[in-house]
C-alpha positions as CSV (number, residue, x, y, z in Angstrom):
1,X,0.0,0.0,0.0
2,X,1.4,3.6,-1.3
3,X,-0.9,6.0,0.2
4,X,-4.2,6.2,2.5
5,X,-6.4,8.6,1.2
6,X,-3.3,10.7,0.1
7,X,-1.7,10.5,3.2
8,X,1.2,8.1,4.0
9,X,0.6,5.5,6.0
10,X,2.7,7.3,9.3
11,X,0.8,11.0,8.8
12,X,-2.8,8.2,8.8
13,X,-1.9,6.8,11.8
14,X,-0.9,10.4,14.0
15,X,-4.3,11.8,12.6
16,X,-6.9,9.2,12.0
17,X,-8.8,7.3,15.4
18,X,-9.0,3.7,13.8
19,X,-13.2,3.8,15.0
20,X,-13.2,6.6,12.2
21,X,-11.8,4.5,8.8
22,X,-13.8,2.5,7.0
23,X,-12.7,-1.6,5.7
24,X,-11.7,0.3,2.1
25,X,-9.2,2.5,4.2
26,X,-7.2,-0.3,4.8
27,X,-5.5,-2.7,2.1
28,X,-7.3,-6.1,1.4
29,X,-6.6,-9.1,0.0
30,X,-8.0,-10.2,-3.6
31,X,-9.9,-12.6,-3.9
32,X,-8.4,-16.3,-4.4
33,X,-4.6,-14.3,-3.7
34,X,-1.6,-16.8,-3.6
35,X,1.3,-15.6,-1.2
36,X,4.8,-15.9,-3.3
37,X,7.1,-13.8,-1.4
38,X,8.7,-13.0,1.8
39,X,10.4,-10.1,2.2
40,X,13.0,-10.3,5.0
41,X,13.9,-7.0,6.7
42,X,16.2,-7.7,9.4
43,X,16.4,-4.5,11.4
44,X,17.8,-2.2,14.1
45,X,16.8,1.1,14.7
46,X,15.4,1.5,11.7
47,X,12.0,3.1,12.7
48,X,11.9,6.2,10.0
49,X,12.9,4.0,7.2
50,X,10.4,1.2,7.2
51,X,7.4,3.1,5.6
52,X,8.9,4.4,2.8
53,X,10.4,1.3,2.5
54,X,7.2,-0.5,2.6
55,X,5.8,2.1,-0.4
56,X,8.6,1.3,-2.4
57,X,8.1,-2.9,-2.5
58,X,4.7,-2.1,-3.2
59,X,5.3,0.4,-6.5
60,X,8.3,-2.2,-7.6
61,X,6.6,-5.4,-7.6
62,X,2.8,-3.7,-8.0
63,X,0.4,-6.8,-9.5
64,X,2.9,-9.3,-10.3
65,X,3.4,-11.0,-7.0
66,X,2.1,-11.3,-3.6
67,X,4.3,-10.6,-1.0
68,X,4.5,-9.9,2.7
69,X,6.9,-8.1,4.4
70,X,8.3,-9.7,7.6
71,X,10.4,-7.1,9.6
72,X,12.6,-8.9,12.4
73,X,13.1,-6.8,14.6
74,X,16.2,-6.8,17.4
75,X,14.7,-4.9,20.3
76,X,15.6,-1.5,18.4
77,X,15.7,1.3,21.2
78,X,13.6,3.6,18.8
79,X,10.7,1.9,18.5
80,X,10.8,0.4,15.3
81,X,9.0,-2.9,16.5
82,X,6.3,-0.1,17.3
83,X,6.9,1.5,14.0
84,X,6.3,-1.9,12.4
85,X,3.0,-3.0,14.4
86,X,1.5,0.3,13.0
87,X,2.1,-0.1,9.4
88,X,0.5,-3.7,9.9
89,X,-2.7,-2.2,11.4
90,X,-3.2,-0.8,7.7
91,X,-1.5,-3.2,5.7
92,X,-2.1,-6.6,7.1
93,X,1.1,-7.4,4.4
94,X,3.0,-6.1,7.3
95,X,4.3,-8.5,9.5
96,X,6.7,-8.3,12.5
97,X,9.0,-10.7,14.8
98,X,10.2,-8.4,17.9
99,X,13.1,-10.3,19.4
100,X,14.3,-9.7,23.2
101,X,17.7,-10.9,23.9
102,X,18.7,-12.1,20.7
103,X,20.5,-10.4,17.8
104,X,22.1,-10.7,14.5
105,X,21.1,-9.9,10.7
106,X,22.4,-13.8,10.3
107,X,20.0,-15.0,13.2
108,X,17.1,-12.5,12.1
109,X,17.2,-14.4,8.6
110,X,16.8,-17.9,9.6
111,X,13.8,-16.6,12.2
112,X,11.9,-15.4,9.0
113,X,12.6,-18.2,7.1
114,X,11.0,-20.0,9.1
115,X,7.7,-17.4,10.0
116,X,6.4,-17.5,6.3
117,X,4.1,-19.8,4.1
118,X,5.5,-17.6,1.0
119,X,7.0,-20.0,-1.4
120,X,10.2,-17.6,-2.2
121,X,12.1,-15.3,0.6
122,X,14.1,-12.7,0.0
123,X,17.0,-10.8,2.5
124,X,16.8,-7.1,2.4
125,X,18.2,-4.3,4.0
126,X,16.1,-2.0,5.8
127,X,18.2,1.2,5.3
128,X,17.0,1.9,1.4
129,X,20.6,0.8,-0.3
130,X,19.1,-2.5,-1.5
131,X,16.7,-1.3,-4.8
132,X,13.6,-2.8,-4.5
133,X,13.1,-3.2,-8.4
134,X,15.3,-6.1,-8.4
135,X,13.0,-7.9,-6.6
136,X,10.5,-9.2,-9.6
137,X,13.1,-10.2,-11.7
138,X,15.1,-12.4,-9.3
139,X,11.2,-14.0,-8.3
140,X,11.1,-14.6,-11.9
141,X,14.4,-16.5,-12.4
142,X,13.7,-18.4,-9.7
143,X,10.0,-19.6,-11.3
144,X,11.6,-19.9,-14.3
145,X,14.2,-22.3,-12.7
146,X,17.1,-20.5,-14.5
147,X,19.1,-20.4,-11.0
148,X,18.9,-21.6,-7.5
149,X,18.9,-18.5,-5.7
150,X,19.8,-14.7,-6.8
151,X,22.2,-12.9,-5.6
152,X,22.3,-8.6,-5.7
153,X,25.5,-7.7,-6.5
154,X,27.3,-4.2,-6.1
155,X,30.2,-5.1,-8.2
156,X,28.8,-7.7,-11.3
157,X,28.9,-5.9,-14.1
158,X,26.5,-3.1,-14.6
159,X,26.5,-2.3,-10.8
160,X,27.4,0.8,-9.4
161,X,28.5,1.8,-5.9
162,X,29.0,5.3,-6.7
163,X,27.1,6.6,-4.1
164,X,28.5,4.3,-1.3
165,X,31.7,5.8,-1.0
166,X,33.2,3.1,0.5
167,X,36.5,2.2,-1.6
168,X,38.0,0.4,1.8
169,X,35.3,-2.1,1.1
170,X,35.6,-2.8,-2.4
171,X,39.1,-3.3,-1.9
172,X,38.0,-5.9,0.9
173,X,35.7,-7.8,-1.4
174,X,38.4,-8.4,-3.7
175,X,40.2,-11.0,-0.7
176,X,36.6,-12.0,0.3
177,X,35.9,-13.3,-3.4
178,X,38.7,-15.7,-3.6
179,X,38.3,-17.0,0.2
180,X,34.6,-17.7,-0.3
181,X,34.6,-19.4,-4.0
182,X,36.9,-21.6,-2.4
183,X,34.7,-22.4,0.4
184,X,31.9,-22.1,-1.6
185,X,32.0,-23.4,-4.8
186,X,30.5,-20.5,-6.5
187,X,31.8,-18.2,-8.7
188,X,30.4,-14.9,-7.0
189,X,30.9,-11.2,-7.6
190,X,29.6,-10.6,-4.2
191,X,29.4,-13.1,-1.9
192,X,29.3,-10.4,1.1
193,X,26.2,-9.1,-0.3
194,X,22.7,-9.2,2.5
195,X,20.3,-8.7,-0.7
196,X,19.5,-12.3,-2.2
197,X,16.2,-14.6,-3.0
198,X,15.8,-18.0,-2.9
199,X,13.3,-20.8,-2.4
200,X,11.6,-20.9,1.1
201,X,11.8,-24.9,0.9
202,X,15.4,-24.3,0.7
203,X,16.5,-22.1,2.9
204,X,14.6,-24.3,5.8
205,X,16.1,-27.6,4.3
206,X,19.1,-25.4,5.2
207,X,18.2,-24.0,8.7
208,X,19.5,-26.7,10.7
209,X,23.1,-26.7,9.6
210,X,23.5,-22.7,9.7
211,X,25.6,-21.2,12.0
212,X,23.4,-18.2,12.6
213,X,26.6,-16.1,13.8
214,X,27.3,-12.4,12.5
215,X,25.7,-10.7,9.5
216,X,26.8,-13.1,6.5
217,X,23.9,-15.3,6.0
218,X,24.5,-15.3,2.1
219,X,28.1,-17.0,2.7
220,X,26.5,-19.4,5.4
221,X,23.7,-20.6,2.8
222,X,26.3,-21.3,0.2
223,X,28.9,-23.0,1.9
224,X,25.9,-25.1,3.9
225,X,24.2,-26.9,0.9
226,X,26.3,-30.2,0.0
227,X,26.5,-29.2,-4.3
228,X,26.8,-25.9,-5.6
229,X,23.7,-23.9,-5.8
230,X,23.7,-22.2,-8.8
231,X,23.5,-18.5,-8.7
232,X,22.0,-16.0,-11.2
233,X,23.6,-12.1,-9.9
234,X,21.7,-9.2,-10.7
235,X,23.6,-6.0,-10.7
236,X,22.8,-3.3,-7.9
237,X,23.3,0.1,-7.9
238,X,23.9,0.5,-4.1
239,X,22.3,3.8,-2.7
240,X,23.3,5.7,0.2
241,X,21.6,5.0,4.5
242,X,18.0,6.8,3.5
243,X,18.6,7.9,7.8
244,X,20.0,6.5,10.6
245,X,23.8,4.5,10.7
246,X,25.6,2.0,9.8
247,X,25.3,-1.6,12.0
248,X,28.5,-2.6,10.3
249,X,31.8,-1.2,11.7
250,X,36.0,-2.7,11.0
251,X,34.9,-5.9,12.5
252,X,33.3,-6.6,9.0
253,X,36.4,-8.8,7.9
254,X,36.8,-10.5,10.9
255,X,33.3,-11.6,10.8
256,X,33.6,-12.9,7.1
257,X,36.4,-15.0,8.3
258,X,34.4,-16.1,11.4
259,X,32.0,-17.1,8.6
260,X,34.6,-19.3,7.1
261,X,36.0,-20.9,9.9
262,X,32.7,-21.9,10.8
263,X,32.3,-23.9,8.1
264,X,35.2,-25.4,7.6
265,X,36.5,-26.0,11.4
266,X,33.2,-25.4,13.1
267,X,31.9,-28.8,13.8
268,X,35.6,-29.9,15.5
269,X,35.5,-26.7,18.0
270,X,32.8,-24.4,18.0
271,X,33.2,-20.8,16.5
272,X,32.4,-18.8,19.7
273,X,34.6,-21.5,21.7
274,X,37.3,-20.5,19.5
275,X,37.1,-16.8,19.0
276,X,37.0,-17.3,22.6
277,X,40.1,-18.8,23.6
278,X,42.2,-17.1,21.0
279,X,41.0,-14.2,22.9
280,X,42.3,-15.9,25.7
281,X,45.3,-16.7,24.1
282,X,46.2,-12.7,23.6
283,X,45.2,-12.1,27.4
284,X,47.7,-14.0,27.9
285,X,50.4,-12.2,26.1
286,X,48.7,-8.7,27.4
287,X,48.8,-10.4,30.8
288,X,52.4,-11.1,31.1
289,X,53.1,-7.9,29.3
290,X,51.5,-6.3,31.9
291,X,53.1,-8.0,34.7
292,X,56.7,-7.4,33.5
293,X,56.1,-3.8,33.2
294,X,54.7,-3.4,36.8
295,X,57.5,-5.4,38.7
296,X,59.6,-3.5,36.8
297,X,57.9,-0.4,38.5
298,X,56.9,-1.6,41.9
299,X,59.8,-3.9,42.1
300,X,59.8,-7.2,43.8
301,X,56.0,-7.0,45.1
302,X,55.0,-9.6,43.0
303,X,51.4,-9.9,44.7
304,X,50.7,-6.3,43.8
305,X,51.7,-7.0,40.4
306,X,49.6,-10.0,39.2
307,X,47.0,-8.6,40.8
308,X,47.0,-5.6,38.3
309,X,48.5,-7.6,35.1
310,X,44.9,-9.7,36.4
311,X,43.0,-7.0,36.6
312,X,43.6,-5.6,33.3
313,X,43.9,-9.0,31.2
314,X,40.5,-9.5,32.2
315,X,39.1,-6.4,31.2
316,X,41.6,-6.6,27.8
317,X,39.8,-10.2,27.4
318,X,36.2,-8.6,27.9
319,X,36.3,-5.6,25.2
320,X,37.9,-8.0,22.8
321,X,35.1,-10.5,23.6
322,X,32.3,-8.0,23.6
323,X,33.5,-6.7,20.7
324,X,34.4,-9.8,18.0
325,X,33.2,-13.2,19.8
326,X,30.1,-11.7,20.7
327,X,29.5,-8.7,18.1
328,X,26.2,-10.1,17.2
329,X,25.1,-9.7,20.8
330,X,27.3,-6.6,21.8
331,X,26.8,-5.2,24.9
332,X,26.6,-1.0,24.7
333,X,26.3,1.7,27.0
334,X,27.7,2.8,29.9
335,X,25.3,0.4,32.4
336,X,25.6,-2.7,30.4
337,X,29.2,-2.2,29.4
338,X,29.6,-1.9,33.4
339,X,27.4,-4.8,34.4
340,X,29.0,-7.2,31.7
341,X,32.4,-6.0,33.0
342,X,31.8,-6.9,36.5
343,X,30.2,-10.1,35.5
344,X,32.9,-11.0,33.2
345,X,35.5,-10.6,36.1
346,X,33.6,-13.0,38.1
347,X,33.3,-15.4,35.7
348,X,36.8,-15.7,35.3
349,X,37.5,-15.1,39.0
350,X,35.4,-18.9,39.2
351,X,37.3,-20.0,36.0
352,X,40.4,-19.7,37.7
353,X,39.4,-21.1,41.4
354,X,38.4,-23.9,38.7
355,X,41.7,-24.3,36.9
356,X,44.1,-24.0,40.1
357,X,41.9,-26.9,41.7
358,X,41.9,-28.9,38.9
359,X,45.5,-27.8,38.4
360,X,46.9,-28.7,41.6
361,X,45.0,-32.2,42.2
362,X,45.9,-33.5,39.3
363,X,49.9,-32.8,40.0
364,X,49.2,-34.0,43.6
365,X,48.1,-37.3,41.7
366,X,51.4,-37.3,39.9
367,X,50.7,-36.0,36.8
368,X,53.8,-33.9,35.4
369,X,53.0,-30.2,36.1
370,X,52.9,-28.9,32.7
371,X,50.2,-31.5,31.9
372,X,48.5,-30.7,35.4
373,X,48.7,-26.9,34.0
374,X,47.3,-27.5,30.2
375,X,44.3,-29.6,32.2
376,X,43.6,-26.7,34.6
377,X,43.6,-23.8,31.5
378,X,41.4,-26.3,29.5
379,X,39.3,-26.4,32.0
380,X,38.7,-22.8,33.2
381,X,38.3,-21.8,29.6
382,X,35.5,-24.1,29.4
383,X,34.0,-22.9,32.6
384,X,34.9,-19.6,31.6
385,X,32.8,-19.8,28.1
386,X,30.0,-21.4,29.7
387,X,29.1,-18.9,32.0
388,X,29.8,-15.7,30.4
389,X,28.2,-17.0,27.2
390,X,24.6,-17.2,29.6
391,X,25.3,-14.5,32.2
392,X,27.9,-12.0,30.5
393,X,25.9,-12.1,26.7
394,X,23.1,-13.8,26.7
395,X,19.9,-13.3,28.8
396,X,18.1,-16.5,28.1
């Protein structure tokens, strides 16, 4: 729906009581409709750019398919859940998945995926870069069987990314090709891209096997399925934020390779496991670094000393954590940086209780000490993940 009685559908809801309208206010199905497409917004704080978003689907694919919009929405602090629930009041096309404690583009996806009957889904941005007009061609391909799913690309030929101004990340799709074809299997242009379509049936066959961690769920899909899908790219001329900023930041590459670990590594040690104890690893390094520096200022009061080089490990380990292991669930302001802080150092302060014990009895038992040690570190890292995966990062 474009406009309500020439008003857009925001300016209906601020001035219309909803016991004034009348049924033809409000869009309706036709008769004997078939739903064919999901649209999949993943979003977060997004609230301004989801009507004009929703007028633009409807002018791109007009008559030629029936779609739904399903926004999945990660607790955005400016009410675009709200936002959402008011466009569907008016254009039961509207749907929306409000998610508390969970986030992710990636996770968003599958959770969509899996909320329609539509036949077809699609993965769009909310933020107006992805063109809409692509959308009933790549519907058509797929009908027509000419490829397995289609992919938006911002640098097949044709595309443009003029208005990005972003050269840092072309230059980092450049590696990012070559990793994921050979992951992959596919020849892509794009394979970082978040605008795609594909069969619904597929993408749930799918589901299962994802990882569901970061933003890449393109890269997941296609490194998932056991043959090649094969891909038809549609060239994109990628447009600037409509409002509001970027969720991507520098951690893009490390998340792409995240991605790829994941698939090829993943099922021997978990990813977060070991993003985790390569964190670990460093606070390690930082710790000792650390400790040499203060006994070389405080002298020989060694307790003084690993208490500090402790001190700020930990803290080292907790922004690196908060930042790359658990980017998808990134804790942020002051309150909740403070609060996962504090619970961070406690988890660790029960980690290592765990790891001296462990530690100890097993050298007591006769085990030579630098086995005794590797056993108490494995240990605590273990204990470590475990509880600041459910009280540090995750609520539930």
């Amino acid at each position: 729906m474009v406009h309500l009685g020439g008003m857009d559908n925001a300016a209906f809801l601020r001035s219309t009581s909803f016991d004034d309208y009348e049924p033809a206010d409000v869009w309706t199905a036709p008769a004997a409709m078939t739903l064919d497409l999901a649209i999949i917004l993943p979003t977060l704080n997004e609230r301004g750019n989801l009507g004009p978003l929703v007028e633009r689907i409807d002018r791109a694919i007009g008559t030629a398919a029936v779609w739904e919009v399903i926004i999945v929405d990660d607790n955005s602090r400016d009410g675009t859940a709200d936002e959402a629930r008011a466009l569907a009041l008016v254009d039961p096309r509207v749907r929306v998945i409000q998610r508390i404690g969970r986030r992710g583009l990636a996770s968003a996806a599958i959770e969509g995926f899996c909320a329609t009957a539509a036949p077809y889904v699609a993965v769009m941005d909310a933020d107006h870069q992805h063109d809409p007009a692509l959308l009933p061609g790549m519907l058509t391909a797929l009908k027509a069987g000419e490829a397995e799913i289609c992919v938006a690309s911002r640098f097949a030929e044709g595309a443009s990314t003029a208005e990005w101004a972003a050269p840092e990340r072309e230059k980092l799709s450049t590696y990012a090709n070559a990793l994921a074809r050979k992951i992959t299997g596919v020849e892509l242009t794009d394979p970082m891209s978040g605008y795609f379509m594909l069969p619904a049936t597929t993408a749930r066959q799918l589901v299962p096997r994802l990882s569901g961690i970061g933003f890449k769920i393109l890269l997941d899909l296609l490194a998932t399925t056991e043959t090649p899908m094969t891909v038809k790219e549609f060239p994109l001329n990628f447009a600037a934020r409509r409002e509001g900023e970027s969720k991507l930041d520098r951690a893009i590459l490390f998340d792409f390779l995240a991605g790829l670990y994941d698939k090829t590594f993943g099922k021997v040690i978990p990813t977060r496991f070991a993003l985790f104890g390569t964190v670990g690893a460093l606070g390690v390094v930082v710790h000792f670094m650390v400790l040499t520096s203060l006994l070389f200022l405080v002298g020989h009061h060694f307790t003084l000393a690993q208490t500090g080089a402790v001190l700020v490990a930990m803290s080292f380990n907790f922004w690196l954590n908060n930042y790359l292991t658990y980017r998808d669930k990134r804790l942020t302001g002051a309150m909740a940086l403070l609060r996962g802080w504090l619970g961070f150092i406690a988890t660790c302060a029960i980690g290592g209780f765990a790891n001296v014990a462990i530690a100890t009895f097993l050298e007591q038992q006769g085990v030579f000490w630098a086995v005794a040690a590797l056993a108490g570190i494995v240990v605590g890292s273990v204990w470590n993940y475990a509880l600041s995966s459910r009280f540090v990062w995750g609520r539930f």
